[in-house]
N, C-alpha and C positions, 0 to 999 in steps of 0.2 A: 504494500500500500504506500502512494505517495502523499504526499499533501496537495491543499487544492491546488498551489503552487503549479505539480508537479515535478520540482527539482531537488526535494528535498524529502529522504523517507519521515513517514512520521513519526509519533514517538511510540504509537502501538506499533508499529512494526520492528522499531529498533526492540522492546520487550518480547514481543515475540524472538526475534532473535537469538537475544538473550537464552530465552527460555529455552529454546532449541536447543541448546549447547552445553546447556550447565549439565547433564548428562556427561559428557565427554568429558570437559574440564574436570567431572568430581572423577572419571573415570583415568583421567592421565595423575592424579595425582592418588589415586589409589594405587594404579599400576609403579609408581615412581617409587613407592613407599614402601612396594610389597614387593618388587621388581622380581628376585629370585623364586618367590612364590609362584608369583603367573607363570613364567618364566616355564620353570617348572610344570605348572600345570598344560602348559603349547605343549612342550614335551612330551607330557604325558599323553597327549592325542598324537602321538606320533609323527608330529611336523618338525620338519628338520633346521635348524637355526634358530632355538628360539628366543635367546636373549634376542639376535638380530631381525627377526621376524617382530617382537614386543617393541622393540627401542621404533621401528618404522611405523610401528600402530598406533605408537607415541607421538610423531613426527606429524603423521595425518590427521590425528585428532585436535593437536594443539595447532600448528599452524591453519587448519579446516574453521575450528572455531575462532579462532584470531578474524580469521578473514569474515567468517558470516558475521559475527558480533558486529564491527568495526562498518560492514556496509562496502568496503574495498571488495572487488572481485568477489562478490560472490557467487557466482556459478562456480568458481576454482574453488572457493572454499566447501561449496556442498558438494561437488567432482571431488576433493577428498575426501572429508568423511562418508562419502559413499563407498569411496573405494575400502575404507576402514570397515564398517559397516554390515557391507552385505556378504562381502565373503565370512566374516564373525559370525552373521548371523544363521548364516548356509552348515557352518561346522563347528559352532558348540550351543544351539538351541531348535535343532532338529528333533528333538526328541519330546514329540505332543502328547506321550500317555504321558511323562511326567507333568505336573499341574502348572509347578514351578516354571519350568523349562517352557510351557506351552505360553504363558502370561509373559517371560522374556522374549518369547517369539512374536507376538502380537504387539507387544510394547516397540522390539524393533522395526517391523514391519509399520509401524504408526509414522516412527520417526524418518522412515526411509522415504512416507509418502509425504512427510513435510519437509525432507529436506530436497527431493524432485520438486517439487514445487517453486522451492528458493531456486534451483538450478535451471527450473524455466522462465522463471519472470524475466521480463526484458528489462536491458541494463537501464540507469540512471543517469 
């Protein structure tokens, strides 16, 4: 959404935003904290590099939401965290009989189709 303007986003859309991201951000500093944990747990689904696999999930998340928050380039910023995103989403919440698993699957799926959204609007 712009302002009646049109040159300037509004301020409900800078909160949305926002709001779009804090997910990620609480999730790069969870990862940051826990690093050898996650880390670890890539591993443990049998992907190969996983500190380097994690440190790059990192990289797409924080610079993705850098860029959506900020209102710069955002189709680059939601083209990252898509890339973050949907392949996560594809290989550690595939699993619908758990309830858990099924409710993180829908939750990403929510956020993938707001963050398409940001990736389609036409630039400012």
């Amino acid at each position: 959404m712009t302002s009646s303007a049109g040159s300037r986003p509004s301020l409900l859309d800078g909160i949305a935003r926002v709001l779009l991201c804090l997910v990620f951000l609480h999730a790069v500093i969870g990862k940051l904290t826990g690093f050898a944990g996650v880390a670890g747990m890539i591993a443990g689904r049998g992907l190969p590099l996983a500190p380097v696999l994690l440190a790059a999930a990192m990289a797409l998340m924080a610079v993705g939401s850098v860029l959506v928050i900020s209102g710069y380039k955002l189709r680059l910023g939601a083209i990252l965290l898509l890339l973050f995103l949907v392949p996560t989403t594809l290989l550690f919440h595939h699993d619908v009989a758990d309830p858990q698993e099924r409710i993180a699957l829908l939750k990403n799926l929510s956020i993938i189709g707001g963050l398409l959204l940001v990736a389609e609007r036409p630039s400012t």
